[in-house]
DONU-882928 format. One record per residue (C-alpha): x negated, z, y negated; residue number from 1; residue in three letters. Coordinates in pm, 1 decimal. Each point is the difference from the previous one (the first is absolute). Layout:
% residues N
<miti x="X" z="Z" y="Y" n="NUM" res="ala"/>
...
END
This chain:
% residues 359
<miti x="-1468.1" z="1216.3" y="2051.2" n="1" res="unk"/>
<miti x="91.7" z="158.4" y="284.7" n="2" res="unk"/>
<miti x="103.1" z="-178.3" y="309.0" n="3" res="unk"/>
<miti x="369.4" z="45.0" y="-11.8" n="4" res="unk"/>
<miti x="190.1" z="-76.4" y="-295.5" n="5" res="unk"/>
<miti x="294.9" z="215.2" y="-99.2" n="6" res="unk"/>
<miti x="275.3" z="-228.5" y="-185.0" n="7" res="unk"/>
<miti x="261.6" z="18.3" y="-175.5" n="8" res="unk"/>
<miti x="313.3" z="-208.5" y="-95.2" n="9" res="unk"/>
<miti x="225.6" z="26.1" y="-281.2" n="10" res="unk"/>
<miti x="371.7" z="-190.1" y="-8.2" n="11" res="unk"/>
<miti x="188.1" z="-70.0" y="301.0" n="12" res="unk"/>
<miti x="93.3" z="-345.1" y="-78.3" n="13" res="unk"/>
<miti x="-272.1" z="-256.9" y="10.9" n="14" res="unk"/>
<miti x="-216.8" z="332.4" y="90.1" n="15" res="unk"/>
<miti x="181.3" z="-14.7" y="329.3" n="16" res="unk"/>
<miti x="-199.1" z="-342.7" y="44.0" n="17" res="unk"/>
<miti x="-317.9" z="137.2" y="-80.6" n="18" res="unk"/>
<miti x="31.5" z="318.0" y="227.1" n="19" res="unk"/>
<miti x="39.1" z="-262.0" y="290.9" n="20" res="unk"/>
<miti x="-324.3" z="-227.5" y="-106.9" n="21" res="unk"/>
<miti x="-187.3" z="276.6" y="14.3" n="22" res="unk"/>
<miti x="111.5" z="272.6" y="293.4" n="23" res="unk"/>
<miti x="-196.4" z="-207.1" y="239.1" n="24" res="unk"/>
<miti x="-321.4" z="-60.0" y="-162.1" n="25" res="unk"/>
<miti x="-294.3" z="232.2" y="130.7" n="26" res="unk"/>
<miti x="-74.5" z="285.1" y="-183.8" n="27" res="unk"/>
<miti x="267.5" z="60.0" y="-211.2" n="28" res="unk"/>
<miti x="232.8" z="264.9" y="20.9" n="29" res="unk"/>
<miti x="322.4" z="-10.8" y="-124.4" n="30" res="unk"/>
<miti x="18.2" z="338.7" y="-177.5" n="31" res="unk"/>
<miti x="217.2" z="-7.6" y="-313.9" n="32" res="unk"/>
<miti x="355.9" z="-133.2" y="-181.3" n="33" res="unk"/>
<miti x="160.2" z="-4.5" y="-292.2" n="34" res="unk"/>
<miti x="309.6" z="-78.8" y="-97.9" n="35" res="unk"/>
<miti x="320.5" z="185.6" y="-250.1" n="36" res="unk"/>
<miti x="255.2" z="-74.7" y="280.9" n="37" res="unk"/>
<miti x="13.8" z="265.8" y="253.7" n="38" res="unk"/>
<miti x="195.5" z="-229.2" y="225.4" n="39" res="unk"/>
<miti x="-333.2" z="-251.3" y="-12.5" n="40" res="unk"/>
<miti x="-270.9" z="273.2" y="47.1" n="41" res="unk"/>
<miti x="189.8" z="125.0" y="324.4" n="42" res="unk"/>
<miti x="22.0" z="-327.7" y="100.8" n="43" res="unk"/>
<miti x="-374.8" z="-130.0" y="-38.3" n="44" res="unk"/>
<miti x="-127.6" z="327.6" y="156.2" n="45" res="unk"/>
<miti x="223.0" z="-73.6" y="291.0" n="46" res="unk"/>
<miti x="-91.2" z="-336.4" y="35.2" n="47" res="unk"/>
<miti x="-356.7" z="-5.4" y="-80.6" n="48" res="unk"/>
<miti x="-83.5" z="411.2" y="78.3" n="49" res="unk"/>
<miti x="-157.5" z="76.6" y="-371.7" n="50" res="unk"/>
<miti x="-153.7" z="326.1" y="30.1" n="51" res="unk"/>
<miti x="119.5" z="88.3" y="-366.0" n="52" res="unk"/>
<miti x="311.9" z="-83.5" y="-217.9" n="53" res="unk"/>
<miti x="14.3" z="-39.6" y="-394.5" n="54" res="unk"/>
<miti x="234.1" z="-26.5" y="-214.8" n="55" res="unk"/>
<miti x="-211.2" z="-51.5" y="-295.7" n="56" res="unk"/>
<miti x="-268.6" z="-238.6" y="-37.1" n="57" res="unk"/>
<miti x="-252.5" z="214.6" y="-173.9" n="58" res="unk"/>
<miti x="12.4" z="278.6" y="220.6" n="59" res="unk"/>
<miti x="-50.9" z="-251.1" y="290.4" n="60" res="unk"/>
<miti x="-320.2" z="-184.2" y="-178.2" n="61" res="unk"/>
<miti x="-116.5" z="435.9" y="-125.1" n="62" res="unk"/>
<miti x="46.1" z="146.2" y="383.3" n="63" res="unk"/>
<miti x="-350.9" z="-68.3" y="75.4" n="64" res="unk"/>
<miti x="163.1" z="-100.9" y="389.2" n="65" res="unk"/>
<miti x="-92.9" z="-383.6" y="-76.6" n="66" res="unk"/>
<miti x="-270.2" z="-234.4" y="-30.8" n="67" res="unk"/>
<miti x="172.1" z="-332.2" y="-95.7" n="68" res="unk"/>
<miti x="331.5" z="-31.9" y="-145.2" n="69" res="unk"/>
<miti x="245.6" z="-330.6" y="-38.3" n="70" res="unk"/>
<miti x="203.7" z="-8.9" y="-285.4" n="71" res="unk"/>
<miti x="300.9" z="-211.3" y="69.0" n="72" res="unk"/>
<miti x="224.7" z="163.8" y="-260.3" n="73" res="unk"/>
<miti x="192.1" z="-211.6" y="-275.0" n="74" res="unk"/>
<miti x="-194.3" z="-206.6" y="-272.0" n="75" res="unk"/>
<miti x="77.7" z="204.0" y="-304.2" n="76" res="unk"/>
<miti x="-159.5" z="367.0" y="238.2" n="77" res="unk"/>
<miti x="-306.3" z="-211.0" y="124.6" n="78" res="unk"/>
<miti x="-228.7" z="39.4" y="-286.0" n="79" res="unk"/>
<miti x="37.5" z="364.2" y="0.3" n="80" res="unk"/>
<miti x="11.0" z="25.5" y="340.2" n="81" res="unk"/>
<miti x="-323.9" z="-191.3" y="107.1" n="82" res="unk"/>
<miti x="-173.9" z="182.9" y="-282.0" n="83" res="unk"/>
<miti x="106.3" z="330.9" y="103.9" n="84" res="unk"/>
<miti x="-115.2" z="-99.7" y="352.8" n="85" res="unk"/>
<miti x="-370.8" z="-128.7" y="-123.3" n="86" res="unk"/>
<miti x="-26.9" z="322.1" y="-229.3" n="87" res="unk"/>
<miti x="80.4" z="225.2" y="316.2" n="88" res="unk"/>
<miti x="-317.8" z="-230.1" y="158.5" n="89" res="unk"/>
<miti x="267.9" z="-218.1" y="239.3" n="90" res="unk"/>
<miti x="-93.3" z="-352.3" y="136.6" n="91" res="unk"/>
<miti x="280.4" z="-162.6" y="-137.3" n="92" res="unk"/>
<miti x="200.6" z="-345.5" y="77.2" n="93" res="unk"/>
<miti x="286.4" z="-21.8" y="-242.1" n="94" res="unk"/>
<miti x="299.6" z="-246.5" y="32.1" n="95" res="unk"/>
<miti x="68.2" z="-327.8" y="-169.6" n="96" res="unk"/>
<miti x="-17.7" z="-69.1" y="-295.5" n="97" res="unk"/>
<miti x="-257.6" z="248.6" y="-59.6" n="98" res="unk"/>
<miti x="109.3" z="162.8" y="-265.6" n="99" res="unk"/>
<miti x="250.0" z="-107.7" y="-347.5" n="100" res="unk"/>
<miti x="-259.1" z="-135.6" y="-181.1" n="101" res="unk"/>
<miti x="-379.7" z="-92.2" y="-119.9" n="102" res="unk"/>
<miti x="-48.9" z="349.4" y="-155.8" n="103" res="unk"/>
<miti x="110.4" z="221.1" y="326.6" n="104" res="unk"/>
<miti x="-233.5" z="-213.6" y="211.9" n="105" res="unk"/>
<miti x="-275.2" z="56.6" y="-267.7" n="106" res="unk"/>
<miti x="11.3" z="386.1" y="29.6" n="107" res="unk"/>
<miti x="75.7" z="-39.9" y="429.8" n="108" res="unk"/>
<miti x="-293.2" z="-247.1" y="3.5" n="109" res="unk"/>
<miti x="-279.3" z="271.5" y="-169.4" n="110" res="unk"/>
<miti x="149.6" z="296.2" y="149.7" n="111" res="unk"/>
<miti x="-90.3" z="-160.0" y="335.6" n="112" res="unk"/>
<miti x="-315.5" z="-98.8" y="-147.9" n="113" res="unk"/>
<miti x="-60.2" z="319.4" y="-152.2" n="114" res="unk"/>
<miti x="61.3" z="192.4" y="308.1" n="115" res="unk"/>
<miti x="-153.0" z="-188.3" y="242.8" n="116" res="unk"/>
<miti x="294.1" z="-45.9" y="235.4" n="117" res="unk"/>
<miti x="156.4" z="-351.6" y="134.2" n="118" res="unk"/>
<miti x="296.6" z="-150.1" y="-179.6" n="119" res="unk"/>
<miti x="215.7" z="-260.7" y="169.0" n="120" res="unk"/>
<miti x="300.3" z="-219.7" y="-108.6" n="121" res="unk"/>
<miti x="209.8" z="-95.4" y="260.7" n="122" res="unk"/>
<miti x="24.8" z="-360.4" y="-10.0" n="123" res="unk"/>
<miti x="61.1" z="-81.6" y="376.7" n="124" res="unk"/>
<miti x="53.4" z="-379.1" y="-107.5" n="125" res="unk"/>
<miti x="-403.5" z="-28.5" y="-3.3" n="126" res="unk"/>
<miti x="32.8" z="95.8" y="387.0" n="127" res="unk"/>
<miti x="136.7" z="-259.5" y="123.0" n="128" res="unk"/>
<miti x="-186.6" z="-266.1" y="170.4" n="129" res="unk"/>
<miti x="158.1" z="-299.8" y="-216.4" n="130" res="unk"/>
<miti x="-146.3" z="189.2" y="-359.3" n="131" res="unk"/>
<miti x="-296.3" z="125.5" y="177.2" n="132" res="unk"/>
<miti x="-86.3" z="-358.4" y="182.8" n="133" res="unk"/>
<miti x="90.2" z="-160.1" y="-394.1" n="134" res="unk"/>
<miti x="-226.4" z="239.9" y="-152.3" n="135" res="unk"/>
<miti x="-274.5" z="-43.4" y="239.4" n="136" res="unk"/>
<miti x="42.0" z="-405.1" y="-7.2" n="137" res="unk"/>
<miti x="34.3" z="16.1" y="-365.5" n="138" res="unk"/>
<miti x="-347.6" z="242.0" y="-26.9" n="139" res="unk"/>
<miti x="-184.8" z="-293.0" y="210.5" n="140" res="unk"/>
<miti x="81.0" z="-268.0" y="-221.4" n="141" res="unk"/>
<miti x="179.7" z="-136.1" y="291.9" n="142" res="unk"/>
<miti x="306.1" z="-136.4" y="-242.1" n="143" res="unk"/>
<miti x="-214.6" z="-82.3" y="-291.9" n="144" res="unk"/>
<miti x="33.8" z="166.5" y="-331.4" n="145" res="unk"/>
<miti x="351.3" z="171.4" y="-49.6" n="146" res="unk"/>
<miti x="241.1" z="-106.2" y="-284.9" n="147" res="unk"/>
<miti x="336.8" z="97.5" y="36.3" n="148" res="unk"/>
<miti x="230.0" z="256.1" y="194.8" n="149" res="unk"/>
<miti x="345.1" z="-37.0" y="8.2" n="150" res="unk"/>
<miti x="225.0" z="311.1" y="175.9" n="151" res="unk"/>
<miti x="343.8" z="131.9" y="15.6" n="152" res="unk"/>
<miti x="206.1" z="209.9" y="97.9" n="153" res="unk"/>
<miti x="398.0" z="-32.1" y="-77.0" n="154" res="unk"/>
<miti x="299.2" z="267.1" y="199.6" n="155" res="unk"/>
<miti x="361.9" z="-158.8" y="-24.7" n="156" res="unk"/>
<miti x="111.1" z="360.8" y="-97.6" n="157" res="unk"/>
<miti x="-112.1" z="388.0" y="-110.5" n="158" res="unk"/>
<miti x="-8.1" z="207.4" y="363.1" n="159" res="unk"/>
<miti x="-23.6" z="339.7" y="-172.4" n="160" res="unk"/>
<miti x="241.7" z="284.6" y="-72.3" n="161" res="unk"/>
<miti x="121.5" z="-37.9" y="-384.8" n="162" res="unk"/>
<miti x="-188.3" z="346.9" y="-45.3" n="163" res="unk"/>
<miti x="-369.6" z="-146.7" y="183.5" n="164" res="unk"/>
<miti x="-298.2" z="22.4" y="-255.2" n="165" res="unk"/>
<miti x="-134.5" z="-375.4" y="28.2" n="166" res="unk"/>
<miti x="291.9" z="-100.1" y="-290.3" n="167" res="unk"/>
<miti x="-80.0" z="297.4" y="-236.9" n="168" res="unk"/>
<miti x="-281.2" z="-110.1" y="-242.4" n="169" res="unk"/>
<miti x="-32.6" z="352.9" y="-82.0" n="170" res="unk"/>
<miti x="-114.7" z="55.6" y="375.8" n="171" res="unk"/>
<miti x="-278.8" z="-331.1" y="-10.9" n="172" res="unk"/>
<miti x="302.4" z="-182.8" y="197.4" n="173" res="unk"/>
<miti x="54.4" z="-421.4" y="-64.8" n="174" res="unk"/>
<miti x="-93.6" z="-280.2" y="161.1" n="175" res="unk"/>
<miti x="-381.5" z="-36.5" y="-107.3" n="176" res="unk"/>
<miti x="-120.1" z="343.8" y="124.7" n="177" res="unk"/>
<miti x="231.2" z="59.1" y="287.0" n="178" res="unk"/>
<miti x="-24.6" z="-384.8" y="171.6" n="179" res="unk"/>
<miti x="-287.8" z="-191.8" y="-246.3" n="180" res="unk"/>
<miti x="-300.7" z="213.2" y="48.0" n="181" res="unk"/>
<miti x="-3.5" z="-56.1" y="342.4" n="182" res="unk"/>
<miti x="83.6" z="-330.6" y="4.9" n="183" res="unk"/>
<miti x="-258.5" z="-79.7" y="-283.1" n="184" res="unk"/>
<miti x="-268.8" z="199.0" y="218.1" n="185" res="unk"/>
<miti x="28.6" z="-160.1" y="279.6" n="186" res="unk"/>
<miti x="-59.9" z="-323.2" y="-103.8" n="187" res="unk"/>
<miti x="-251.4" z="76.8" y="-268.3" n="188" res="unk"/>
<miti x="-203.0" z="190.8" y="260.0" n="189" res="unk"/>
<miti x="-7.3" z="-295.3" y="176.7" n="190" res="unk"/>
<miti x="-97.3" z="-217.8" y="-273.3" n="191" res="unk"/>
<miti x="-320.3" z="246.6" y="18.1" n="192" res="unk"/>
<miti x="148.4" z="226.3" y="-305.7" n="193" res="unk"/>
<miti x="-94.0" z="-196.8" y="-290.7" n="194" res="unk"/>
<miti x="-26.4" z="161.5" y="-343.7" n="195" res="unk"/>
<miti x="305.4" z="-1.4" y="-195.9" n="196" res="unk"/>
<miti x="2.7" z="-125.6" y="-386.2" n="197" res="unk"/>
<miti x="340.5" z="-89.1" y="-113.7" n="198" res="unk"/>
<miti x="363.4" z="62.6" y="105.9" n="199" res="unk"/>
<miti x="335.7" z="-153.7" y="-83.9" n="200" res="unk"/>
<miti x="330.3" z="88.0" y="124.8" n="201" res="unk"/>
<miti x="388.2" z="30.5" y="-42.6" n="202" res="unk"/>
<miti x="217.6" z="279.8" y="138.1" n="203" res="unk"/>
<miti x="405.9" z="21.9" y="51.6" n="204" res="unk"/>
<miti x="232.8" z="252.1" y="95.8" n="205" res="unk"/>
<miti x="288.3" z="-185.7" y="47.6" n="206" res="unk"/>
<miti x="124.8" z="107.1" y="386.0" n="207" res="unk"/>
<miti x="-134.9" z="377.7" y="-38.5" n="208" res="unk"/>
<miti x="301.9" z="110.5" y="-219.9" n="209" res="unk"/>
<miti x="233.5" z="75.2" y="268.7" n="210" res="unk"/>
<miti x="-255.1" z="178.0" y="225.9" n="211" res="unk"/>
<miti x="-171.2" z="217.7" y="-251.9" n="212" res="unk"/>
<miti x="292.3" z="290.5" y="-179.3" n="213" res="unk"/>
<miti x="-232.6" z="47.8" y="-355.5" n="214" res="unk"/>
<miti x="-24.2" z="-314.8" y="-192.6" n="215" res="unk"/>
<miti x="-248.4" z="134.2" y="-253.4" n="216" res="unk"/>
<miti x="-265.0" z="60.5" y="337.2" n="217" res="unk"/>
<miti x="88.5" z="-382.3" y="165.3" n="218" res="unk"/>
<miti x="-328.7" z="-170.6" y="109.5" n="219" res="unk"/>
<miti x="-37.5" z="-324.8" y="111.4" n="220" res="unk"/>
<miti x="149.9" z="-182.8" y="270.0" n="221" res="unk"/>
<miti x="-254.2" z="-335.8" y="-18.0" n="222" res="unk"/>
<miti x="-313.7" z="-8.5" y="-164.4" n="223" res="unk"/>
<miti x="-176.2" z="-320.2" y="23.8" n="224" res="unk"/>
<miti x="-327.9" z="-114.5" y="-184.8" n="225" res="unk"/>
<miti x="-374.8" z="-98.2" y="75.8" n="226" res="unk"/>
<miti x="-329.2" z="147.7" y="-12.6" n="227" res="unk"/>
<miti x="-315.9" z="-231.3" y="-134.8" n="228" res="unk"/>
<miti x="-353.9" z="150.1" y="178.6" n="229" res="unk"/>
<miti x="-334.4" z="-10.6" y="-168.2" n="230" res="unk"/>
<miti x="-143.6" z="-290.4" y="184.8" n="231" res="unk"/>
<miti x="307.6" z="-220.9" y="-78.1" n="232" res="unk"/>
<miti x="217.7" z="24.4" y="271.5" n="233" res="unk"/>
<miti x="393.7" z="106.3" y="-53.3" n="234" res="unk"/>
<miti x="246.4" z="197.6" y="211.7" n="235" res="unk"/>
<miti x="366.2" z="-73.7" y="-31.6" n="236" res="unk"/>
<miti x="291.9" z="285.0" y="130.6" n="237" res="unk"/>
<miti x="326.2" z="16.3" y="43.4" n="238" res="unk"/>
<miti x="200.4" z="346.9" y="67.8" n="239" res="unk"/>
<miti x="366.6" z="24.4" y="29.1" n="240" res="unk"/>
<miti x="223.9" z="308.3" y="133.9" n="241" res="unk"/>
<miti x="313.1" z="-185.7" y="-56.1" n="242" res="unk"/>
<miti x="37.9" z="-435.1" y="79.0" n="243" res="unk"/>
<miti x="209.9" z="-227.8" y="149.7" n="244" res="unk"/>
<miti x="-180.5" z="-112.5" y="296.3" n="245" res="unk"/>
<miti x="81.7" z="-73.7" y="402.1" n="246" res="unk"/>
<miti x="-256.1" z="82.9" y="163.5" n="247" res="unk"/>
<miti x="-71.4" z="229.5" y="292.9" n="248" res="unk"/>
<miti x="105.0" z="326.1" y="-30.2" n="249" res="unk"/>
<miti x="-301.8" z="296.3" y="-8.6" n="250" res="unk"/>
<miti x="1.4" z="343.3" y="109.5" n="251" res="unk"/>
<miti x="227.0" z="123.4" y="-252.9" n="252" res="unk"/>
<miti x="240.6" z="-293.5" y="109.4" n="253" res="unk"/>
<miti x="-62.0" z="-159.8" y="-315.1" n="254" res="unk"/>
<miti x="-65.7" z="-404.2" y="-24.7" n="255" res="unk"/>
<miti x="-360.8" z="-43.7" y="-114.0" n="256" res="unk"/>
<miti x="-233.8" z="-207.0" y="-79.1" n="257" res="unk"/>
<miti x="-392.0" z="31.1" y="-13.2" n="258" res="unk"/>
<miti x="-272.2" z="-260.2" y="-33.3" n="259" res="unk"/>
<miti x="-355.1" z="14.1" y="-102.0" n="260" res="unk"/>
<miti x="-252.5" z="-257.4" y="-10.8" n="261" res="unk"/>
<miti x="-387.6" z="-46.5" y="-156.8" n="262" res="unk"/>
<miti x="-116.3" z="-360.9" y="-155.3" n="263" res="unk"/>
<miti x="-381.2" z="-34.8" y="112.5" n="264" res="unk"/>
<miti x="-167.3" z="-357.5" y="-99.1" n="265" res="unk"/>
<miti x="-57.5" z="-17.2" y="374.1" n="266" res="unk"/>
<miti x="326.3" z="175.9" y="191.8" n="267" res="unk"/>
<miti x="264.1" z="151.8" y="-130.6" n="268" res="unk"/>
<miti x="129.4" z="330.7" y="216.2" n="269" res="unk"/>
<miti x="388.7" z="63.7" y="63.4" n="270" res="unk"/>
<miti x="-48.5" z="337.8" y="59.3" n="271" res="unk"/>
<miti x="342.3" z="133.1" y="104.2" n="272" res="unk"/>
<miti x="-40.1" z="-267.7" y="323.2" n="273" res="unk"/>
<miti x="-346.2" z="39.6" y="33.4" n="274" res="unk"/>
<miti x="-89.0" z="-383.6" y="-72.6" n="275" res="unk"/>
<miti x="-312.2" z="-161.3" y="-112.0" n="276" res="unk"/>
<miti x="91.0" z="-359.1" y="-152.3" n="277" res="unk"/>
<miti x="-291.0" z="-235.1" y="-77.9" n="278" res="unk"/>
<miti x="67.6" z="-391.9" y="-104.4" n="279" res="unk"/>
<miti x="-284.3" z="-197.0" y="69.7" n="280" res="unk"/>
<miti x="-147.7" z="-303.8" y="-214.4" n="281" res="unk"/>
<miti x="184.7" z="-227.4" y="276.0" n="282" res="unk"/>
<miti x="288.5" z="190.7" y="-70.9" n="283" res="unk"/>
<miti x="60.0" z="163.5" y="325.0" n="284" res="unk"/>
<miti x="112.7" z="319.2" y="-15.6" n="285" res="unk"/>
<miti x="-169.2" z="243.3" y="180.2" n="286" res="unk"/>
<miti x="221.2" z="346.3" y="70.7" n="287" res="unk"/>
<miti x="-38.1" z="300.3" y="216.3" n="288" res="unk"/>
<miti x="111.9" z="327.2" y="95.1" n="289" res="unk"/>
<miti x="-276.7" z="245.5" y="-119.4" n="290" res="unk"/>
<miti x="125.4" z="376.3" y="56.7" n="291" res="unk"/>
<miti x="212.0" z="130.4" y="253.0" n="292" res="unk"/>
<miti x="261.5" z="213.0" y="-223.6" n="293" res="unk"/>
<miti x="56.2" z="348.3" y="92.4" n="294" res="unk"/>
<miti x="283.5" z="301.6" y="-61.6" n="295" res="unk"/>
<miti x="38.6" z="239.6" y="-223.5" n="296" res="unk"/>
<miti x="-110.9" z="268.1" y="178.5" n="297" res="unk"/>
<miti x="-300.7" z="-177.2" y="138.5" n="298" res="unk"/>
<miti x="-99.2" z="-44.1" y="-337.6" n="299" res="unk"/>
<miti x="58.7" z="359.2" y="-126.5" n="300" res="unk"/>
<miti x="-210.6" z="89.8" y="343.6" n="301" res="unk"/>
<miti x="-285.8" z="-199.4" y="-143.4" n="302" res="unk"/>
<miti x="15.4" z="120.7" y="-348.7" n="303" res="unk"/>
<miti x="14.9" z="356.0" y="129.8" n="304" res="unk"/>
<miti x="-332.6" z="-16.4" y="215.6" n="305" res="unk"/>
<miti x="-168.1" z="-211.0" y="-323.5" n="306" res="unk"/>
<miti x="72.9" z="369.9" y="-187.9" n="307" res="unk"/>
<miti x="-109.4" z="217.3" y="225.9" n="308" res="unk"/>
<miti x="-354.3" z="-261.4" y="75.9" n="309" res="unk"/>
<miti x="-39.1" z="15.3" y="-383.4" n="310" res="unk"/>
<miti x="-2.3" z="380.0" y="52.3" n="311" res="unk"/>
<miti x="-242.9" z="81.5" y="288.7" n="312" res="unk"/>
<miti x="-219.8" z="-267.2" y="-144.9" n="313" res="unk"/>
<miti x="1.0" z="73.5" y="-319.7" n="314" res="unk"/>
<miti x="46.2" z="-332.6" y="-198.4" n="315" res="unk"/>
<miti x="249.9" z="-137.6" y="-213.4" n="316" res="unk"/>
<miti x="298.9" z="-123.6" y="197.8" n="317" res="unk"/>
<miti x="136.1" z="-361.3" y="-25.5" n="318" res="unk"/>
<miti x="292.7" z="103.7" y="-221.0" n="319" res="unk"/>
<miti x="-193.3" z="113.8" y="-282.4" n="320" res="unk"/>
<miti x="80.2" z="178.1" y="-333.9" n="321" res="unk"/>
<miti x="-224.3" z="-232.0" y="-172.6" n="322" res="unk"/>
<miti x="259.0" z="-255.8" y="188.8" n="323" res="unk"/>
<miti x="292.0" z="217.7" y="-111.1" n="324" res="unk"/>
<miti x="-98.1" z="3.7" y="-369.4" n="325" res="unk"/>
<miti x="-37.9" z="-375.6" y="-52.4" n="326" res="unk"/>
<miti x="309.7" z="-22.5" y="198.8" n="327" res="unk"/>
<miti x="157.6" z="258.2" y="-246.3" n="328" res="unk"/>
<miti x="-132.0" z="-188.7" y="-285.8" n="329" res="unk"/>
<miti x="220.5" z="-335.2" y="76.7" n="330" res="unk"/>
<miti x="261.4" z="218.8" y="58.3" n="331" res="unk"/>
<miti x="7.8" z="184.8" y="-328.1" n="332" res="unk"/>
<miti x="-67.8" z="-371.0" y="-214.9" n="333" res="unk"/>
<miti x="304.5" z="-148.2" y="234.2" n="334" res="unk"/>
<miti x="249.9" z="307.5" y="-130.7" n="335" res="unk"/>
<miti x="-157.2" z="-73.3" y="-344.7" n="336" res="unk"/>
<miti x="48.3" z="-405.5" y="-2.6" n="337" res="unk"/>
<miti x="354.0" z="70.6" y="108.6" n="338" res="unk"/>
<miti x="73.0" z="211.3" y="-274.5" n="339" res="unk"/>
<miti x="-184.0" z="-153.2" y="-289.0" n="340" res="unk"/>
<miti x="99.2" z="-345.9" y="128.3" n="341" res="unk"/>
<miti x="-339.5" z="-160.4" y="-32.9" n="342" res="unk"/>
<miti x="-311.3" z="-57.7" y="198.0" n="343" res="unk"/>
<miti x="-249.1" z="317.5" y="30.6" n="344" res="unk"/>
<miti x="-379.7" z="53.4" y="57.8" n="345" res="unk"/>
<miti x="-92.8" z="231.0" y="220.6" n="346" res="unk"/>
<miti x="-340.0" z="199.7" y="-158.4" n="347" res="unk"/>
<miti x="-213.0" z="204.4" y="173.9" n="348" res="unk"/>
<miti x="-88.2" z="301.1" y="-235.9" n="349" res="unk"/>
<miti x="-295.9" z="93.4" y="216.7" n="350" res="unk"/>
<miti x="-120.7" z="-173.7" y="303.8" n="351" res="unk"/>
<miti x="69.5" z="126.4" y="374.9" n="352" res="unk"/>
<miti x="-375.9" z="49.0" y="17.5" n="353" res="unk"/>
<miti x="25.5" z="203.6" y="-344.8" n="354" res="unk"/>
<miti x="251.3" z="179.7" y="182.9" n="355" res="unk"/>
<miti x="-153.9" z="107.2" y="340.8" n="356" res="unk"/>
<miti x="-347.8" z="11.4" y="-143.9" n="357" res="unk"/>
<miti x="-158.9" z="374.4" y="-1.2" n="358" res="unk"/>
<miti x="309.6" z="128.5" y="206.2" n="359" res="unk"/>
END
């Protein structure tokens, strides 16, 4: 590829937080945008100096001005979009979650495949040094073999306009997709991204009525449940929109609450303080600070230059589609152990080697 790389963004919201990860990386050149709102296109080109303007997608990804493209447009556009970028031969990092479901990251994953270009999902979670340090730990055999993750995430109240997409199941909105596939990720990437077998969980809409105007598209406002892996270990979540809680407040001056830790027969790992915990046959308990945390945007920085590395070198980037479509496949048996109210295996048609191979 050639030396620089011409990229472009699409959506001004989150896509405002990419553009700044990666306008000061070497090499890259910020060239494209895309957005429907005039009022957001003027204002990314004036802020950021985008050589060229869209206000459609596709013509953006067909212009033949870019190299690279990131595709930070709502859930229910980002199959279509990332696909339409990888057919018009785009490096691609899509938002989280990477798509709706199993069968949109099946066609994204051998499209990528297929056309030889890298695919990333943009879970900046694995970025930071208390899930990277985990993982790493956790890869060493420094905590012993893993059994159990526990992880949640819980908002005192909805911070979106009635109208916003993440409460329309129609538009892949609801607490699983929009808040539980990250938080899942992240701590089954640290656990070392164990193969998943069986699902169970339990879904409620009880808060979203009053935020969401059509009844008959409500999703969910908690979705709670837990994920059994193929070497025996178990991962319980806990996603809520809508609590009663006192916490401290977040960004979106909401009370919340978020926890995560990982059950090793040696340690155990909070991983939202960045503590290692060992008890020792004496019983003395042995804990320690083993990450310094960092920002969001330090963490978008790194996942940024981890895209454009997997690019110039030509290898398959941390945040994998053969990651994305195992983390697809709990989502899709989570929805479906909701709904049918019973437990749910998770079967893998073909392997991920079956998948890739001859591609």
């Amino acid at each position: 590829m050639q030396e620089t790389i011409r990229l472009g963004i699409a959506g001004g919201g989150i896509g405002r937080r990419h553009t700044i990860a990666f306008r000061n990386i070497e090499g890259i050149e910020l060239t494209a945008f895309s957005d429907p709102s005039e009022e957001t296109r003027k204002r990314m080109q004036e802020s950021f100096g985008f050589s060229h303007t869209f206000a459609d997608f596709t013509e953006m990804v067909q212009s033949g001005k870019i190299d690279a493209v990131v595709v930070a447009t709502p859930t229910h556009l980002r199959s279509k979009h990332v696909s339409e970028a990888l057919e018009a031969g785009l490096h691609t990092l899509g938002e989280m979650p990477p798509c709706g479901n199993y069968s949109e990251m099946s066609r994204i994953a051998t499209a990528a495949s297929l056309i030889g270009k890298v695919y990333m999902f943009a879970s900046h979670h694995r970025f930071a040094p208390e899930i990277a340090e985990a993982h790493k730990q956790i890869a060493n055999g420094d905590a012993g073999d893993i059994f159990h993750a526990d992880t949640k995430w819980q908002w005192a109240w909805w911070p979106y306009d009635d109208d916003n997409w993440r409460g329309d199941s129609d538009l892949s909105g609801g607490a699983l997709l929009d808040m539980g596939a990250s938080l899942i990720d992240a701590a089954w990437y640290a656990m070392g991204s164990p193969s998943p077998v069986e699902a169970m969980a339990t879904q409620f809409s009880h808060f979203m009525k009053s935020a969401v105007k059509d009844p008959e598209r409500l999703a969910e406002d908690t979705s709670t449940g837990m994920v059994r892996f193929k070497n025996g270990a178990s991962l319980n979540y806990s996603v809520m929109c809508f609590s009663h809680i006192a916490n401290e407040r977040n960004g979106w001056n909401s009370p919340e609450v978020r926890e995560s830790h990982i059950y090793g027969i040696k340690a155990s790992y909070d991983l939202e303080n960045a503590e290692r915990v060992a008890v020792g046959e004496d019983k003395q308990i042995e804990r320690d600070t083993y990450a310094k945390k960092l920002g969001l945007p330090q963490l978008l920085s790194l996942q940024a230059k981890e895209f454009i590395s997997s690019i110039r070198e030509e290898r398959e980037p941390i945040n994998s589609a053969k990651e994305a479509l195992e983390l697809m496949k709990m989502m899709d048996a989570l929805k479906k152990s909701a709904k049918e109210k019973e437990g749910v295996p998770i079967k893998v048609e073909r392997s991920l080697d079956d998948l890739f191979s001859g591609m």
